[in-house]
C-alpha atoms as one frame of an Amber mdcrd trajectory, in Angstrom:
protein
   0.000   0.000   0.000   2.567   2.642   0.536   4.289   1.707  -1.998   1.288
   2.365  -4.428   1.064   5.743  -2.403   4.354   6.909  -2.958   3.631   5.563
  -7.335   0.897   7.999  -7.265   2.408  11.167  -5.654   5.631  10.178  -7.640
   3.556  10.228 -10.974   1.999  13.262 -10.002   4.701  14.711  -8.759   6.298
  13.920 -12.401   3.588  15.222 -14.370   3.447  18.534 -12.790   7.337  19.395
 -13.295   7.376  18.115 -16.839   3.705  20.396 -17.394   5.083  23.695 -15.218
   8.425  23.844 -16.928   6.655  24.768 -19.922   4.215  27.514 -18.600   6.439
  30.724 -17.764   7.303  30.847 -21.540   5.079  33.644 -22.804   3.131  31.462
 -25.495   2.107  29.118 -23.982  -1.512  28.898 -24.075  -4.545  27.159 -22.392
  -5.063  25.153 -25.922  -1.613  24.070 -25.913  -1.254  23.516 -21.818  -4.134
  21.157 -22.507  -2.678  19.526 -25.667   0.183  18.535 -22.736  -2.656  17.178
 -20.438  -3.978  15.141 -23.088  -1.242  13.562 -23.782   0.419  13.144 -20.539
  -3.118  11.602 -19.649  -4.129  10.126 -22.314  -6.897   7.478 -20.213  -8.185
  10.407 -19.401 -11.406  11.816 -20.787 -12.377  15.590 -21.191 -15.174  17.085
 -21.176 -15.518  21.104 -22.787 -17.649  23.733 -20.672 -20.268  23.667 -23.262
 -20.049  20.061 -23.575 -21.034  19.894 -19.876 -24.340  21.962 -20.913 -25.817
  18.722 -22.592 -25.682  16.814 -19.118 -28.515  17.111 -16.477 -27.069  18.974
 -13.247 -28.962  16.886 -11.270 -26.470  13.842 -12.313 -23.297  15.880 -12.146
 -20.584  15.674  -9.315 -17.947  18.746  -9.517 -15.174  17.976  -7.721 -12.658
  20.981  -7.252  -9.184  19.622  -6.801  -6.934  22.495  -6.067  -5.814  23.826
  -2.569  -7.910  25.450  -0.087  -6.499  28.660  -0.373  -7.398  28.294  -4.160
 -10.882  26.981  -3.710 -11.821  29.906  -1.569 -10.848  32.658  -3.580 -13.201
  31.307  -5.934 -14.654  27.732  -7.340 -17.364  26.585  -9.863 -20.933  26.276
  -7.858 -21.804  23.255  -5.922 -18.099  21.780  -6.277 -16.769  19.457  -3.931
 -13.038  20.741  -3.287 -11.002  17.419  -2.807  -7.522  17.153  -1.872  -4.965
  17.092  -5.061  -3.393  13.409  -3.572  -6.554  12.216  -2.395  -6.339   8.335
  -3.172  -9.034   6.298  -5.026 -10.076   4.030  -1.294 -10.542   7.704   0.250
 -12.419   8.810  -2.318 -14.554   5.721  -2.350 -14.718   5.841   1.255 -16.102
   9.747   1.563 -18.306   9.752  -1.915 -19.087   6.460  -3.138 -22.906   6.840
  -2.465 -22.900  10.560  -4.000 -20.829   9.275  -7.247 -23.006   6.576  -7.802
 -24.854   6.287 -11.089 -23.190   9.969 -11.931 -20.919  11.560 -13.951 -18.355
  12.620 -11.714 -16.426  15.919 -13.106 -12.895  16.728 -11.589 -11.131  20.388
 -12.426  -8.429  22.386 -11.055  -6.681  25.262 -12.786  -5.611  23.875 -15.837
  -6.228  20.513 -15.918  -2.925  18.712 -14.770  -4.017  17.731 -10.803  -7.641
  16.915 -11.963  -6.340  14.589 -14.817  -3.698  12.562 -12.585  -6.967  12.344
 -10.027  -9.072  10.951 -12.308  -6.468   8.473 -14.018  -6.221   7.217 -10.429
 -10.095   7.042 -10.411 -11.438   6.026 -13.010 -10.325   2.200 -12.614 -12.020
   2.288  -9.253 -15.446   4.123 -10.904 -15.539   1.940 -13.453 -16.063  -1.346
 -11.059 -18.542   0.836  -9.596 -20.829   0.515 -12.750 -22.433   3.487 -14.718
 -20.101   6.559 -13.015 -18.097   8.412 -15.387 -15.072  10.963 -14.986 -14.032
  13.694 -17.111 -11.932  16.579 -16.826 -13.076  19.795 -17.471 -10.984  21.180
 -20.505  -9.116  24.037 -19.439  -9.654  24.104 -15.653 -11.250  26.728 -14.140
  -9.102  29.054 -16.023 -10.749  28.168 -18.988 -14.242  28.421 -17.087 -13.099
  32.135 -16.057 -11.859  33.365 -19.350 -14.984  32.327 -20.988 -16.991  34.191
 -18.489 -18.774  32.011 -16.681 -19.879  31.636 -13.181 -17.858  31.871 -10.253
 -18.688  30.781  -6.602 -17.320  32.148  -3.440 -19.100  31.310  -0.109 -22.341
  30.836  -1.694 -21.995  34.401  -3.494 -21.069  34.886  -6.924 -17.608  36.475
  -7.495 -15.672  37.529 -10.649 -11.732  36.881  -9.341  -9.584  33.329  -9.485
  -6.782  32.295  -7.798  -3.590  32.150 -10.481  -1.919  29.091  -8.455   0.856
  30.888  -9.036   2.416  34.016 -11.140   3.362  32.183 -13.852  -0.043  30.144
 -14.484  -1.803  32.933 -13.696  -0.712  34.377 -17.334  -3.325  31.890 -18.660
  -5.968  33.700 -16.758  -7.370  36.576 -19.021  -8.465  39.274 -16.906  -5.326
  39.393 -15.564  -6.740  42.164 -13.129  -9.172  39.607 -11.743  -6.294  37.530
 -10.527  -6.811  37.273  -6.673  -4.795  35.219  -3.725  -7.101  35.946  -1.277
 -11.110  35.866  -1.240 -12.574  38.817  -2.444 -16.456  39.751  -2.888
């Protein structure tokens, strides 16, 4: 068991160095930060803000997978924030009955912690039966720069956390860029 721990936060680990190396340059975009995603994850399936408009919200599970400090800045409404290195057995053990018969939706800024989450789950959700996992294209980046709906303590709110200075030159509205919760 630990050693399947320290696979996962060793793949993860990986996956976010070889991804971040790549996002100071100055053009890099969200389209091509994704392209990386893709194929770093490429069991992975993603699903495009708009695609996500053809499901019922009623069988939808958001799970936010950044760090609190990130989630309460801002997050997409009725997300679950879940821990970036949560493993599949937790997961199981704390949402099972919520995931079940869903489709489960994972995001975080850009894409890279929600994919490696949902590699790790989708094994698990698949002996389940009918759940499903995406990631949301883009992260909530993406969701910002398209200008659509932000959460904050059960108000609406316009800023997003950058997760850092360089990421955050994905984010649009550059002056909507916050690190700390804002109304």
């Amino acid at each position: 068991m630990r050693l399947k721990r320290l696979h996962i936060a060793l793949t993860t680990a990986a996956a976010l160095v070889a991804i971040s190396t790549a996002a100071p340059a100055k053009d890099r975009t969200l389209a091509s930060v994704h392209a990386d995603v893709k194929e770093r994850f490429n069991t992975v399936q993603h699903l495009t803000a708009q695609d996500l408009k053809a499901f019922n919200p009623e069988d939808v599970v958001i799970f936010d997978v950044r760090e609190k400090g990130e989630f309460a800045v801002s997050h997409i409404g009725n997300a679950i924030r879940i821990d970036p290195d949560t493993r599949p057995a937790e997961f199981m053990r704390k949402h099972a009955d919520l995931v079940a018969g869903k489709t489960v939706l994972v995001y975080c800024s850009v894409g890279v912690r929600s994919s490696a989450l949902a590699a790790r789950l989708a094994r698990v959700l698949k002996r389940q039966g009918d759940t499903k996992i995406y990631n949301l294209t883009g992260g909530i980046f993406q969701w910002h720069n398209e200008g659509r709906p932000l959460a904050r303590g059960g108000q609406s709110t316009r800023y997003v956390h950058p997760y850092n200075r360089s990421w955050g030159r994905l984010i649009s509205k550059r002056e909507l860029i916050s690190y700390t919760p804002k109304p």
